[in-house]
C-alpha positions in Angstrom: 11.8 -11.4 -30.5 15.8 -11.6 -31.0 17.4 -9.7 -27.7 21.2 -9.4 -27.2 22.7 -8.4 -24.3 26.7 -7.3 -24.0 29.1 -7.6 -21.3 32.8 -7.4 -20.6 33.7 -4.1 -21.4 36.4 -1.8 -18.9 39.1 -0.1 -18.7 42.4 -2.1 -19.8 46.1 -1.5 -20.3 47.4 -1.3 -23.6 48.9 -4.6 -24.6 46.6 -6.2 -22.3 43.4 -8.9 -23.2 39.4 -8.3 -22.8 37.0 -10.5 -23.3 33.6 -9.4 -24.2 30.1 -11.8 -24.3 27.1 -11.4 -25.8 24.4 -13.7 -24.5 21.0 -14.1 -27.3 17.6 -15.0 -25.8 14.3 -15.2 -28.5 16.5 -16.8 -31.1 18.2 -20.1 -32.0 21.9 -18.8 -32.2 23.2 -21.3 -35.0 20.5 -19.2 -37.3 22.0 -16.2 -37.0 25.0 -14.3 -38.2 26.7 -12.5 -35.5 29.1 -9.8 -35.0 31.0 -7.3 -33.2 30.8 -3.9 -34.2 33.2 -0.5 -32.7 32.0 3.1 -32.2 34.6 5.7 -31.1 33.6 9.0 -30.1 32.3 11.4 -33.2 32.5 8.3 -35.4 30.0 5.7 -37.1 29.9 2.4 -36.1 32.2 0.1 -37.5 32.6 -4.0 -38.1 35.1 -5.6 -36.0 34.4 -9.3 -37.1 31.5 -11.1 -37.4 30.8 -14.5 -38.3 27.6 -16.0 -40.3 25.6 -19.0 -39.6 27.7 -20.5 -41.8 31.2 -20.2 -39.9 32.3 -17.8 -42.6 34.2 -15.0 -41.2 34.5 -11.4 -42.1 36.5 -8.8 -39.7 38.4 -5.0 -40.1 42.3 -5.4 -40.8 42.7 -3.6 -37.2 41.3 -7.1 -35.7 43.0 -9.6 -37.9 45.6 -12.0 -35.6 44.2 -9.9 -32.6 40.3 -10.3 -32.0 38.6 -13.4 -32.1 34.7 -14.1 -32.6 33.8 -17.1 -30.7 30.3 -18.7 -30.4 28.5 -20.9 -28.1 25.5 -22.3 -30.0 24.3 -24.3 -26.7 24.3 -21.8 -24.4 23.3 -18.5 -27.0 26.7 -17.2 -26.7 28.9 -14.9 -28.6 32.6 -13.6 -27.3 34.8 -11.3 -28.6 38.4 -12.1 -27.0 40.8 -9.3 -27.7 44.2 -9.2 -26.9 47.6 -6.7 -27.6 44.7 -3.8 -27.2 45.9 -0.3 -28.0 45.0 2.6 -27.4 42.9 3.1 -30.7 40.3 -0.1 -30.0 38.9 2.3 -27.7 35.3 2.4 -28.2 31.6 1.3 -27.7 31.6 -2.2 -28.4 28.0 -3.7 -30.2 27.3 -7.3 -30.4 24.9 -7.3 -33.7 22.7 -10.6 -34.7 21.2 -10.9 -38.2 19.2 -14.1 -38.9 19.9 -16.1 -42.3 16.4 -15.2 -43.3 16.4 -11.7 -43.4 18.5 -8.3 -43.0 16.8 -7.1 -40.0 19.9 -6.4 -37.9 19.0 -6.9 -33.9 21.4 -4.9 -31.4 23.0 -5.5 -28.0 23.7 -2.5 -25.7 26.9 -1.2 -26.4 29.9 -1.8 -23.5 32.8 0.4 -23.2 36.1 -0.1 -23.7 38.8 1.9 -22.8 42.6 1.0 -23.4 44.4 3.4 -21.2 47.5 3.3 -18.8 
């Protein structure tokens, strides 16, 4: 079974960079479509960017020519590198992994991240 597990998330200053990762165990990465997904308080969660097995790439207008997906097929790895942050990218940040063959949708625990001075 598919698990995903998130990291990287803090407090930053706006205009600053964050990197988060997303490391897959129970699945062959390079089957799988992966994204990154934002929830803010009292709000549904939302696509960043994702990417599909394919190397087609998808992501919100808030993320273009800021946030970056990034994968690591070898090592099971997915980033999300962020940079300029404001204020609004605060949120719970989801890594999401769905595999080519099906819709089933598996789910990292959310990280936090807070763009703040």
């Amino acid at each position: 079974q598919a698990q995903l597990v998130a990291s990287g998330g803090g407090l930053v200053q706006p205009g600053g960079p964050l990197r988060l990762s997303c490391e897959g165990s129970g699945l062959i990465l390079s089957d799988y479509a992966m994204g990154w997904y934002r929830q803010a308080a009292g709000k549904g969660r939302e696509l960043v960017v994702m990417e599909t097995n394919a190397g087609r790439m998808d992501s919100a207008d808030i993320a273009k020519g800021r946030f970056t997906i990034a994968r690591d097929n070898g090592k099971s790895i997915v980033y999300l590198q962020m940079k300029s942050l404001k204020p609004e990218n605060t949120g719970m940040y989801y890594c999401g992994g769905r595999p080519r063959w099906s819709n089933d949708e598996s789910w990292g625990r959310g990280n936090q991240v807070t763009v703040s001075s």
